[in-house]
C-alpha positions in Angstrom: 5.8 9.9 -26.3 2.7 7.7 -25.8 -0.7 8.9 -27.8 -3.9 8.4 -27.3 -4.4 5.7 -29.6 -1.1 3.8 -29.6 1.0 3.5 -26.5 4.4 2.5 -26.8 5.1 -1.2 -26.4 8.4 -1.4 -27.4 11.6 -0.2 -25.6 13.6 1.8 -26.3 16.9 1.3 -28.2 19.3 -0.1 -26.4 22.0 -1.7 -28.6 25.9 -1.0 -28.0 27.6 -0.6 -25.1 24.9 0.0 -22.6 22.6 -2.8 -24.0 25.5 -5.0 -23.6 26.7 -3.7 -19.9 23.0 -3.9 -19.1 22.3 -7.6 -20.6 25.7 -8.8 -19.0 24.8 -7.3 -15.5 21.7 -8.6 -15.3 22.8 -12.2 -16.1 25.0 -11.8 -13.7 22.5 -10.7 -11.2 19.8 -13.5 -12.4 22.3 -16.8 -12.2 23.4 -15.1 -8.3 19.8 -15.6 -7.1 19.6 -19.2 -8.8 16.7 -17.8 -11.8 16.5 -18.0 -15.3 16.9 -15.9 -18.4 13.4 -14.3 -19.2 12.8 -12.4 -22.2 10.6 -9.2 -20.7 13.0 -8.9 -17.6 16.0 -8.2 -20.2 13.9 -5.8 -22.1 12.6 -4.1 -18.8 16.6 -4.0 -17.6 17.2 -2.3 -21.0 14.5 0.2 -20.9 15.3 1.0 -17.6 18.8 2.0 -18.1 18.2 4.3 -21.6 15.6 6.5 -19.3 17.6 6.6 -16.1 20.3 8.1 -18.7 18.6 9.8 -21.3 15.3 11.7 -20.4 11.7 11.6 -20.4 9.9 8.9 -18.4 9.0 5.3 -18.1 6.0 3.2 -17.2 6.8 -0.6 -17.4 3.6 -3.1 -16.8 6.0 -6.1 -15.9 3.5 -9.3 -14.8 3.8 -11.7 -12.0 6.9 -13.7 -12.2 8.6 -11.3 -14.5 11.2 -10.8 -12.3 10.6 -6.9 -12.1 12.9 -6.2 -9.0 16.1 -7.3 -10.9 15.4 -5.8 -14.1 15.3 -1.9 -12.4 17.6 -2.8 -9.8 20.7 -3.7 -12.2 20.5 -1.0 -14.3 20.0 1.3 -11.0 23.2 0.1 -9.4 25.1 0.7 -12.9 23.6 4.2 -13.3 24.9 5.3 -9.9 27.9 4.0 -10.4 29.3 7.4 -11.1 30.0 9.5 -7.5 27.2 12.4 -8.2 24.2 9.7 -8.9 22.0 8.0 -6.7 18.8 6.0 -7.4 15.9 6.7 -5.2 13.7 2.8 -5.0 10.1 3.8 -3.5 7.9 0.7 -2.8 4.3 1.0 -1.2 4.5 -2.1 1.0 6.6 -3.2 3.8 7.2 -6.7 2.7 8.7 -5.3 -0.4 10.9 -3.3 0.5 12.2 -6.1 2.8 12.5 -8.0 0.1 15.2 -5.6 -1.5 16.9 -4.6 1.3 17.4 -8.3 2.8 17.6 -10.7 -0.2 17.7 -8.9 -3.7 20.3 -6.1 -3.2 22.8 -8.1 -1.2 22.9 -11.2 -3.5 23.0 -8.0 -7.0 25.8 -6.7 -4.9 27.6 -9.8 -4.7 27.6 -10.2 -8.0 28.5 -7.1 -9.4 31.0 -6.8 -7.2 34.1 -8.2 -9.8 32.1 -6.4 -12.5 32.0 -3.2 -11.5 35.7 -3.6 -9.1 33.9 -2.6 -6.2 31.1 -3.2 -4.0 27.8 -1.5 -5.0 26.2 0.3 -1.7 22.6 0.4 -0.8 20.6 1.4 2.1 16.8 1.9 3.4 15.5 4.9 4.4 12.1 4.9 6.5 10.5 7.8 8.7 11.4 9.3 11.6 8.7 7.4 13.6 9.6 4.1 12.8 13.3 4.4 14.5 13.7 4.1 18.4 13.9 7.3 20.0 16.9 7.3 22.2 15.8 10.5 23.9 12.4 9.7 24.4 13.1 6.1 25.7 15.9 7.1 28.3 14.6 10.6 30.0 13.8 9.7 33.6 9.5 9.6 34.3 9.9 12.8 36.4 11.3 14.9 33.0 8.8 13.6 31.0 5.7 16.2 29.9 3.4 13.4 28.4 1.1 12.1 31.2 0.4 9.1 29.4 4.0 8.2 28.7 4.0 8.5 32.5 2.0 6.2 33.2 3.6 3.6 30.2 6.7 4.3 32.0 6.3 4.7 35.3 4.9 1.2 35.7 7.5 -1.9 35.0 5.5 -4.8 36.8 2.7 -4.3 33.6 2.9 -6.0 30.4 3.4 -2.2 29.0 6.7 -1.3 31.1 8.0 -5.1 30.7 8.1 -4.1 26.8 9.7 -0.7 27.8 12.1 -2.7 29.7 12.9 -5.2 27.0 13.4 -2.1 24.2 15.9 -0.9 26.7 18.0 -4.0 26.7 17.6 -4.3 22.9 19.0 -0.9 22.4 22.3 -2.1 23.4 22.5 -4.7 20.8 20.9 -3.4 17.8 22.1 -1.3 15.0 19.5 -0.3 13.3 16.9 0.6 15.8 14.3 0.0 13.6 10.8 -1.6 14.7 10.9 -4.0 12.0 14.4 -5.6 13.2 12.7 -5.8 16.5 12.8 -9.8 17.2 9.9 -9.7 19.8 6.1 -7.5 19.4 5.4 -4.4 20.8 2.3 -2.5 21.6 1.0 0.3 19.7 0.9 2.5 22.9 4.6 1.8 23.5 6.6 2.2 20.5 4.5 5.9 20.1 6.3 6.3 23.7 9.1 5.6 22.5 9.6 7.1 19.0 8.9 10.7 17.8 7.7 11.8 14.3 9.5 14.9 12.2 8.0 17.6 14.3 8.4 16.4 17.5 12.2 15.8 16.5 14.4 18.3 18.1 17.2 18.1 15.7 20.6 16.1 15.8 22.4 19.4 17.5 20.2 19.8 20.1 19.6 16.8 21.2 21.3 14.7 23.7 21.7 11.5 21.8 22.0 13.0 18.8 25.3 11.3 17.9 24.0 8.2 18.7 20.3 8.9 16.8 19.1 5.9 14.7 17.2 7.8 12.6 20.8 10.0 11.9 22.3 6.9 10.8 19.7 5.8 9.0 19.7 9.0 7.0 23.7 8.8 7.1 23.7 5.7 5.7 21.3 6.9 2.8 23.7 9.7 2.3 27.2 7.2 1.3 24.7 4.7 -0.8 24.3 4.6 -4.3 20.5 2.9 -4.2 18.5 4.0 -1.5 15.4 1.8 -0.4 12.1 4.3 1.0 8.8 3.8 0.5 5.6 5.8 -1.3 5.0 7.9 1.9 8.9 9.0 2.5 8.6 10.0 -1.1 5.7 12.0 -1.4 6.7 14.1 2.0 9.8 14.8 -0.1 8.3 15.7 -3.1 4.7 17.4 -2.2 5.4 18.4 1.0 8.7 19.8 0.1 10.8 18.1 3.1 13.8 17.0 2.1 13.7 13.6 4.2 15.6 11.8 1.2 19.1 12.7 0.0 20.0 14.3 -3.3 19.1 11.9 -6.0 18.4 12.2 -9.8 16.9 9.5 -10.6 13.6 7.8 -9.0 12.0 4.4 -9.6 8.5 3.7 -8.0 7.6 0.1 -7.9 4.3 -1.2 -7.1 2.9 2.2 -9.2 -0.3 1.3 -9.4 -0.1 2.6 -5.8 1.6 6.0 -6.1 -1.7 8.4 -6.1 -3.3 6.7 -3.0 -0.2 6.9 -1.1 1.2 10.3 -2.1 -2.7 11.6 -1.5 -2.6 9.9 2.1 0.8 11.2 2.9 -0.4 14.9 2.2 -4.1 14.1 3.9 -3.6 16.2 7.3 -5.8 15.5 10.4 -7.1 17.7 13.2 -9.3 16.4 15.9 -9.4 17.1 19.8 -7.4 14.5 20.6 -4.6 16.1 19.2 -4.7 18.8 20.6 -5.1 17.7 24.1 -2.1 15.8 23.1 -0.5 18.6 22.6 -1.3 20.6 25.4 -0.2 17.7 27.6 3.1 18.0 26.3 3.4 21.9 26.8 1.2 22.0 30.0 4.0 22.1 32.2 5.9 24.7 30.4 3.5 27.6 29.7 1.7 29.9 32.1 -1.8 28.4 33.6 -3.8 31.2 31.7 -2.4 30.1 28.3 -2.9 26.3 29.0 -7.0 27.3 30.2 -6.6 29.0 26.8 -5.5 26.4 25.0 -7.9 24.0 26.8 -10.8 25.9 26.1 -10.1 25.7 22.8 -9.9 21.9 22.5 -12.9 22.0 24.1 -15.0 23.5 21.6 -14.1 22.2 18.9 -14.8 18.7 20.6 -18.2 19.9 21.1 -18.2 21.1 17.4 -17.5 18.1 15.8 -19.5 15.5 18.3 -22.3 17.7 17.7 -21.9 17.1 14.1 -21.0 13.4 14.0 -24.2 12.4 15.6 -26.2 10.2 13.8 -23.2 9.7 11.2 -21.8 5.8 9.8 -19.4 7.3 7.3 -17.4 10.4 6.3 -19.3 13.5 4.9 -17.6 15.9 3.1 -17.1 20.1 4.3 -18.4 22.1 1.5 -17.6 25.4 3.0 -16.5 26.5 6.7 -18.2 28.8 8.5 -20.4 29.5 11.6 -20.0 27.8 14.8 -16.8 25.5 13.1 -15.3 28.6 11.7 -15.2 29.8 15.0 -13.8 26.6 16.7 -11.2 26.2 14.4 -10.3 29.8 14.4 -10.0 29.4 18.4 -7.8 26.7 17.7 -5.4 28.1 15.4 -4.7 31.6 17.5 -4.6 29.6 20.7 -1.9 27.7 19.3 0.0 30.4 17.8 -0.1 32.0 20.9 1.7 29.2 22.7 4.1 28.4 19.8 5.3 32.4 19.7 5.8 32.3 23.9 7.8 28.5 23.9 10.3 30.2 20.6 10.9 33.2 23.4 11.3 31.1 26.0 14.1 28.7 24.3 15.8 31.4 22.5 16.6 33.0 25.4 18.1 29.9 27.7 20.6 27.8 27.4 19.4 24.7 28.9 19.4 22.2 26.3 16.9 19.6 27.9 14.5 22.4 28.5 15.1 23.5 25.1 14.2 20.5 24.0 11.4 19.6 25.9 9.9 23.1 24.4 10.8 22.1 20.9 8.8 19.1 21.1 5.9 20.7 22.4 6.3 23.3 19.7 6.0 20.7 16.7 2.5 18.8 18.3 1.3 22.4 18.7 2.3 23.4 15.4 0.7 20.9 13.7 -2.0 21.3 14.9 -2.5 25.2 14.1 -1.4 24.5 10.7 -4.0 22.0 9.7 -6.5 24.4 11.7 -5.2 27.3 8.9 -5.6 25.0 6.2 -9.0 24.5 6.8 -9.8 28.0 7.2 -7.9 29.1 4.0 -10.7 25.6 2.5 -10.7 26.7 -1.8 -12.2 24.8 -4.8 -8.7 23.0 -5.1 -8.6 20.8 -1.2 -11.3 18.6 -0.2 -11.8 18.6 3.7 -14.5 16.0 5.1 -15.8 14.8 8.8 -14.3 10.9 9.9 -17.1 10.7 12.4 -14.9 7.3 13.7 -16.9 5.7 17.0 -18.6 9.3 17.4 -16.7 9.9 20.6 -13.8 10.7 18.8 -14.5 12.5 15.7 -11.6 14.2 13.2 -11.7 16.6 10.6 -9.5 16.1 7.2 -8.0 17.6 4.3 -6.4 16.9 1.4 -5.9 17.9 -2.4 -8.5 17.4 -4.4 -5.8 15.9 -7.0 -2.5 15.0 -6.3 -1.5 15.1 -10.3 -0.3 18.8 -10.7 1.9 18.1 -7.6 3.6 14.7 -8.7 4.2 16.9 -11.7 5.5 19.6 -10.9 7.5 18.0 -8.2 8.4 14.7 -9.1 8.6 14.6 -12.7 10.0 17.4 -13.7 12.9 17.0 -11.2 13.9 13.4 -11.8 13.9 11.0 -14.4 11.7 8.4 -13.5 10.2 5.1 -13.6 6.8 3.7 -12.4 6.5 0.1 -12.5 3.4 -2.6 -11.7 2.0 -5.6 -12.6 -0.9 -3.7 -13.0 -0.2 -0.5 -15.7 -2.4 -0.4 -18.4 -6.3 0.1 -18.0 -8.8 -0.9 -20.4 -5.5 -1.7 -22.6 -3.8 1.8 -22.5 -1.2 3.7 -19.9 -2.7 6.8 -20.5 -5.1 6.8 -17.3 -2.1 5.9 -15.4 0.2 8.6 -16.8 -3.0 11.1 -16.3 -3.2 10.8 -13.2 0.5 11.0 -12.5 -0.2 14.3 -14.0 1.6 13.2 -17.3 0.7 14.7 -20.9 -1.5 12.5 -23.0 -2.8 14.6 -25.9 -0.5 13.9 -28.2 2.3 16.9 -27.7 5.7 16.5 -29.2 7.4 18.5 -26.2 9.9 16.9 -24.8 9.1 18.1 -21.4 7.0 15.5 -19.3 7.6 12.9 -22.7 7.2 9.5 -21.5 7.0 6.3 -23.2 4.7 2.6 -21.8 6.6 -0.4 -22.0 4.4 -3.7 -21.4 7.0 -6.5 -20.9 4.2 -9.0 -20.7 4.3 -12.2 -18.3 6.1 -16.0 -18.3 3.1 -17.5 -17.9 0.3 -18.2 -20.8 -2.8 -17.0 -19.4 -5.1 -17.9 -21.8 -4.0 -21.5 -21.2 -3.4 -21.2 -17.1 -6.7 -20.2 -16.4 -10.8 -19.2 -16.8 -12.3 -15.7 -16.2 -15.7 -16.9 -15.3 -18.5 -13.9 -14.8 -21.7 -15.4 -13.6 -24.0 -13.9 -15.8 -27.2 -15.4 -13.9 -27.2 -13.7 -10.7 -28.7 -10.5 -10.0 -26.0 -7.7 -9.9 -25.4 -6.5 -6.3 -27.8 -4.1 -4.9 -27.2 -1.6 -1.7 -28.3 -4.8 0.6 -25.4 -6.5 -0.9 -24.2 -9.5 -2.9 -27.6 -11.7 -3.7 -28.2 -15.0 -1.8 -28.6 -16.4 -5.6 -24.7 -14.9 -6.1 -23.6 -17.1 -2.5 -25.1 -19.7 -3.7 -23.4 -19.9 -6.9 -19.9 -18.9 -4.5 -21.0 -22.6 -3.0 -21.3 -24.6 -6.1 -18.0 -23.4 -6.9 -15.8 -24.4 -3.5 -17.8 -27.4 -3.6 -16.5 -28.1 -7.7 -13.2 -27.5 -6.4 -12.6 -29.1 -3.0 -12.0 -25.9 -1.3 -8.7 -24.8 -2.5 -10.3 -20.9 -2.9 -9.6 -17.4 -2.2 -12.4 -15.3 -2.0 -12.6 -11.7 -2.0 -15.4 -9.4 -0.8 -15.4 -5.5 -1.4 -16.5 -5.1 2.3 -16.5 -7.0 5.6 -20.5 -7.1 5.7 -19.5 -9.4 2.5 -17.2 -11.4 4.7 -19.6 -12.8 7.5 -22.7 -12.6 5.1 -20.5 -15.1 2.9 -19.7 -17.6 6.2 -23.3 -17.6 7.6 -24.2 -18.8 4.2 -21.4 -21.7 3.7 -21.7 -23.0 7.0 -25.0 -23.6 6.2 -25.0 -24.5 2.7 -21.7 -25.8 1.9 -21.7 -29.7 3.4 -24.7 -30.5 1.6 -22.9 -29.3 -1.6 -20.4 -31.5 -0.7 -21.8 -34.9 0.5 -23.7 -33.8 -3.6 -20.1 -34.5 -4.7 -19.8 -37.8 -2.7 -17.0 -37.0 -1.0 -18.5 -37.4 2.2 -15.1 -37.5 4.1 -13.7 -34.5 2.4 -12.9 -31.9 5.3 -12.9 -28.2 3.9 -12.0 -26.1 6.4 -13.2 -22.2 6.1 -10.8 -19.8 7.5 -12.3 -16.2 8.1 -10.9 -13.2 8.1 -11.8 -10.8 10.9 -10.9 -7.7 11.7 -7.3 -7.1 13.2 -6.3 -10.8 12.1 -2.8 -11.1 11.2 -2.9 -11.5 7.1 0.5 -13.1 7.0 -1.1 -15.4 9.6 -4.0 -16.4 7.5 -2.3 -16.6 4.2 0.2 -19.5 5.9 -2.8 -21.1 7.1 -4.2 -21.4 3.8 -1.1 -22.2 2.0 -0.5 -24.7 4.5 -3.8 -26.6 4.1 -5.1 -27.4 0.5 -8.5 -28.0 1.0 -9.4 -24.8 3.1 -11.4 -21.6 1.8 -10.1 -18.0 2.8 -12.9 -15.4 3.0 -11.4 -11.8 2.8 -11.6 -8.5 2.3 -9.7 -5.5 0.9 -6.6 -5.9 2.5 -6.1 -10.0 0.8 -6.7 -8.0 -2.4 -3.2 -7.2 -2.9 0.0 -9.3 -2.0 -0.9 -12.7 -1.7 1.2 -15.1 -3.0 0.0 -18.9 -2.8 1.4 -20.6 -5.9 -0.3 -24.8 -6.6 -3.2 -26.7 -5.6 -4.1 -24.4 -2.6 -5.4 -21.8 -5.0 -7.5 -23.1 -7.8 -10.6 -20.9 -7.7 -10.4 -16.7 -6.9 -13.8 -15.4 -5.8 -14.4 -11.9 -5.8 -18.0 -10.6 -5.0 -18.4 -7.4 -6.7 -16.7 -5.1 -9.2 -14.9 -2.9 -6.4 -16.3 0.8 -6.9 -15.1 3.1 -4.7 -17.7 4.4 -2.4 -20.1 7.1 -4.0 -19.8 8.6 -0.8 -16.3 8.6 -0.3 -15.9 12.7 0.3 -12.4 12.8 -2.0 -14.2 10.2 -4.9 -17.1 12.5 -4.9 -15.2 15.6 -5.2 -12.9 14.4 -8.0 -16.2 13.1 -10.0 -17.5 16.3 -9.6 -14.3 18.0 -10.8 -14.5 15.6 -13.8 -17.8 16.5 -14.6 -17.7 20.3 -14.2 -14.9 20.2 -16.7 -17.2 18.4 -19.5 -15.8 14.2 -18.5 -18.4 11.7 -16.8 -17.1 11.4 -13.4 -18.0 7.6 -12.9 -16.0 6.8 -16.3 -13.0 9.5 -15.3 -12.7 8.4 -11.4 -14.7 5.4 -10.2 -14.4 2.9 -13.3 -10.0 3.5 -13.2 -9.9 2.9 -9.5 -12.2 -0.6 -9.6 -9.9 -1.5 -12.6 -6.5 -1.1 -10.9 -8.1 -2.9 -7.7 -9.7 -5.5 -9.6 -6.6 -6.6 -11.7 -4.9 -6.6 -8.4 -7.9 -9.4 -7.1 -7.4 -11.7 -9.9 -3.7 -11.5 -10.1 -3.7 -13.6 -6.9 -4.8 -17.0 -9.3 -1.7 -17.5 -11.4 1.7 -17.5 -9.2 3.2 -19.5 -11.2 4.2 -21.3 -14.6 2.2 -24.5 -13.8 -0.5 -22.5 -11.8 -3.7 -23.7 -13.0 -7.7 -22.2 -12.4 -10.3 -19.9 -12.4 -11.1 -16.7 -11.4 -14.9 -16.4 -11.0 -16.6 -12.9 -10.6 -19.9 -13.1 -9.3 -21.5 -9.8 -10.5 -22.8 -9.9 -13.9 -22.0 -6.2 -15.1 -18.6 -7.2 -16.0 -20.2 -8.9 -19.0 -23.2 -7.2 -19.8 -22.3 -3.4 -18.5 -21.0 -0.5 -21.1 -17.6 -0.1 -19.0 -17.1 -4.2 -18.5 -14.9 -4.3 -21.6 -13.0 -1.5 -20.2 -12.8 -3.5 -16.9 -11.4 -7.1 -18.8 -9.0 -5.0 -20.8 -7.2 -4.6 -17.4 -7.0 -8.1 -16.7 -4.6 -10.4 -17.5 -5.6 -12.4 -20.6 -7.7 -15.3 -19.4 -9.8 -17.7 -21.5 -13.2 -16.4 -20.7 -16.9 -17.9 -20.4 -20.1 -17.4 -18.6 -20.7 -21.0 -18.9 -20.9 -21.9 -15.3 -21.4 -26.0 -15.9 -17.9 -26.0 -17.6 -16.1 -23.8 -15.0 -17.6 -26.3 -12.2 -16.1 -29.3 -14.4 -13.1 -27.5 -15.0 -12.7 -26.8 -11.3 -13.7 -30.5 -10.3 -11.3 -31.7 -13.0 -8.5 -29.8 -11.2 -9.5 -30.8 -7.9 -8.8 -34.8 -9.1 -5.5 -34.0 -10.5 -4.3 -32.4 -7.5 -5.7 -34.7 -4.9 -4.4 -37.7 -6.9 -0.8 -36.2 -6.6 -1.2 -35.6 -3.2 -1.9 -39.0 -2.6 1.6 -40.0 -4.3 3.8 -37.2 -2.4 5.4 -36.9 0.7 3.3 -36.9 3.8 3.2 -33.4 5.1 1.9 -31.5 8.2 -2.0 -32.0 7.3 -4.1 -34.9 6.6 -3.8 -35.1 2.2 -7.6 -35.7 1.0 -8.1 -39.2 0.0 -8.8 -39.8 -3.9 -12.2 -39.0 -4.7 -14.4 -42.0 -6.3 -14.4 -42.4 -10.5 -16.0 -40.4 -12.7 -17.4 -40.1 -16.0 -14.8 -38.8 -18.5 -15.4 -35.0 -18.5 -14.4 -32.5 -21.5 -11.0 -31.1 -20.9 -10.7 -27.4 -19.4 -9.6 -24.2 -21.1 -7.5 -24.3 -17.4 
């Protein structure tokens, strides 16, 4: 059991015959996908497999190029080899879990196959929603209760129905019926058309195409697998929300962890807003007598009126303290109207045997019903839920709820029913797991119970930081202010791009950062670098805007190493741009969550009520785990070399920026801002003289840039 003042950094004991089986696996495993033997990965393999069977918990900080995925994906296959196991794999993003499921599992499987004497099995399991609808996609226009999906439907000539038509024919040749296998794009608008989420389901038995339901083989699949691929989301609804959507399991291991709270808080975050309600009423309209529909109607209407009324003059989210008065009203309207209809479509079906009208009712029942429950929610608002306005455009505002911590449920539901294990790059803050393991709802005051015991293993990383790369704080620009990051701070972003030839990533904590940052380097940067006399060095500044394809951007900037990405929070995480296209990682600000973020707020309240500092207990962690996620973009690699250059000086001089470097990977670190620019231009001469000598390639190499006066040798 972790304490306070000394986490545990070693494994646990692993010798004998599970050490052994484990170390032997995993070689197995590592020489099938063509790696190499690395130290942490083995102890990570071996740590996993004592907790999936012993007890207690792990939390394994594994850095980039560890090989993470291997090391709890052996010893989960060897764990479930026994017929009453399965291993649950949750991952937060989409591109890893495609990663599993399409290159790391099969090519495990193949070679544990003569070790184990059989084949290990493995499937993926994603919600309802993101499977084809068979139902839905095949009932003729005329049965249809959704006027909208009438109109999608109804009209093949349009780009819309050409997409509908195409999803017909690809029906017939998939297997999966999954979006993601879907080999051309698809409107928003259609694939909601076409797909249902867990309410609107009707159920395997009464639904027509229930024996040929995608989403039933999905979970079929799941059932006969020993390793079963979901995601954060899939896992939370199972968990907090208490619906079993995964199969029996006893065992769960969470990658990316440093995830889990935001996503199991956004999975248990319900919505209400008019919208949803008209929604529903358009999908009921046709089956419930006109003065319960004007009923119904009415209802909407209101609290429309309620909530416009109230978003007016609003640019962000306020938080509900208490719910009364004209909203209590609304909502109450709302919640009686709705259990009136859901009580008269139960009648109906229950006493009728048609099962397409049965079905039709069911549907209608689910929109209805989740709408009336997040209306009771709100009335039943306590101390322990924070509920908030999302005034959106203004035309369309919605009100939310959701815990006000998600720790006593990840608990109570999670880790006291499985053994588990949370890894990340990203584990430890300000050096220890325990805010981590806090807010997983963990104990970390030192108990010797056994029950919730869990142990931090940090496995460390291939690469040699402290010799790979500079932390750079500029010390001599003005912290940001509410107005922003300081012209002084752009400036200093210019010197740098210009000391490295482009070849940098920047980061901005908002998208106000983004466009303030290209005005400013459109203007400022070729004067900075005709200064380097380079005058026919092209840098080309790619910006990101809003709705751009990342995967798109990222392969532009891989593919060019001169250019400059500007981005914001969603570049933060995930990109992966190993060599000379990367030498220099901007970011703008320490990233803070929002003071007026309704759920931050609440929880540094709570923290403060209960005798903590709510900036050091909620704001400080979160900018940490987001931060180390930033500059873990810089080093992809074992011969990765450069600097990571924060531009707001409280990371050096501010009471919590020790706290804040703790959680970073262990770069050489300066605020000397002439040595990072010679360490930068340095670089920038290496690489462009070994572009000169390789292979032509799809861009235009930048020709070697004139001698220079021996400079002193980077820390990079």
């Amino acid at each position: 059991m972790s304490t306070p003042d000394e986490p545990t950094t070693k494994a646990p004991g692993t010798s004998g015959p599970v050490g052994s089986a484990v170390a032997s696996a995993l070689a197995a495993a590592v020489e099938a996908l063509g790696g190499e033997d690395r130290e942490g990965q083995l102890a990570m393999a071996e740590a996993v497999a004592s907790t999936l069977g012993g007890a207690g918990h792990l939390l394994v900080q594994a850095g980039t190029g560890t090989g993470k995925s291997l090391a709890y994906l052996v010893p989960a296959i060897l764990h479930a080899t026994s017929p009453d196991r399965r291993v649950i794999v949750a991952t937060a993003t989409l591109a890893l879990q495609h990663q599993l499921i399409s290159r790391d599992l099969p090519r495990v499987a193949d070679a544990l196959e003569s070790l184990l004497g059989r084949r290990p099995t493995y499937a993926v399991l994603k919600g309802r929603h993101n499977y084809i609808c068979l139902d839905r996609l095949h009932r003729g226009v005329t049965d249809r209760e959704d006027s909208d999906d009438d109109a999608l439907f109804a009209a093949p000539t349009t780009a819309l129905g050409k997409q509908v038509k195409d999803l017909r024919e690809w029906v017939d040749e998939t297997e999966t019926g999954d979006r993601d296998d879907l080999p051309f794009a698809v409107d928003g608008r259609v694939w909601r058309g076409v797909s249902v989420s867990g309410r609107e389901c009707v159920g395997a038995q009464k639904c027509a195409y229930g024996q040929e339901c995608f989403a039933e083989a999905a979970r079929a699949r799941a059932v006969e697998s020993q390793v079963v691929i979901t995601n954060h989301a899939m896992l939370a609804i199972h968990t907090l929300d208490n619906v079993p959507v995964l199969p029996e399991h006893d065992a769960v291991v969470i990658d990316e962890g440093h995830e889990l709270v935001d996503r199991a808080t956004a999975a248990v975050t319900n919505e209400i807003s008019s919208s949803m309600l008209e929604r529903a009423v358009s999908r009921a309209r046709r089956l419930l007598e006109a003065d319960l529909v004007e009923r119904l109607e009415a209802a909407g209407e209101a609290l429309e009126m309620e909530l416009v009324a109230r978003a007016e003059g609003l640019f962000g989210p306020v938080r509900i303290e208490k719910v009364e008065g004209s909203l209590l009203l609304a909502l109450a309207s709302v919640r009686d109207t709705t259990h009136a209809a859901i009580s008269k479509l139960a009648a109906d079906a229950s006493s009728r045997d048609d099962q397409e009208a049965n079905a039709a009712k069911s549907r209608a029942r689910g929109l209805l019903g989740e709408v009336h429950d997040v209306a009771g929610e709100l009335l039943a608002l306590d101390e322990e839920k924070v509920a908030w306005l999302d005034p959106g455009d203004r035309r369309s505002p919605s009100l939310r709820i959701a815990p006000l911590t998600v720790a006593g449920l990840l608990r109570a539901s999670l880790f006291d029913e499985s053994r588990v294990v949370v890894t990340s790059a990203t584990m430890q803050l300000g050096g220890s797991f325990e805010p981590v393991a806090r807010s997983f709802g963990l104990p970390v005051d030192g108990t010797k119970s056994a029950d919730g015991a869990w142990s931090g293993l940090d496995v460390g990383s291939p690469f040699d930081h402290g010799r790979q790369g500079i932390l750079y704080v500029a010390t001599k620009v003005p912290p940001p202010g509410r107005d922003g990051t300081d012209t002084a701070a752009m400036d200093e972003l210019a010197d740098l791009i210009a000391a490295a030839g482009g070849r940098t990533l920047a980061l901005f904590s908002s998208w106000r950062g983004v466009e303030k940052a290209a005005e400013h380097l459109a203007e400022s940067l070729p004067d900075r670098l005709l200064d380097r006399q380079i005058v026919p060095l092209d840098v080309p500044v790619l910006v990101q805007k809003r709705g751009d394809s990342v995967a798109d951007l990222v392969s532009r900037f891989a593919g060019d190493p001169r250019s400059v990405l500007l981005g914001t929070l969603s570049l933060w995480q995930g990109v992966d741009v190993p060599g000379a296209a990367c030498h220099l990682v901007v970011i703008d600000r320490i990233p803070f969550p929002r003071p007026d973020d309704p759920l931050v707020a609440a929880r540094s309240r709570h923290a403060e009520d209960t005798g903590g500092n709510g900036f050091t207990a909620v704001s400080v962690p979160r900018a940490a785990l987001l931060l180390a996620q930033g500059v873990g973009r810089l080093i992809r690699s074992s011969t990765d070399r450069g600097v990571v250059a924060v531009l707001d000086p409280r990371l050096a001089t501010a009471r919590y920026g020790d706290y804040l470097r703790k959680s970073l990977p262990p770069f050489w670190f300066t605020t000397d801002g002439t040595l990072v620019r010679q360490s930068l231009t340095r670089l920038d001469e290496l690489a462009a003289e070994a572009e000169q000598t390789a292979p032509k390639s799809s861009f235009n190499p930048a020709p070697k840039p004139p001698a220079r006066k021996k400079k002193p040798k980077p820390p990079a």
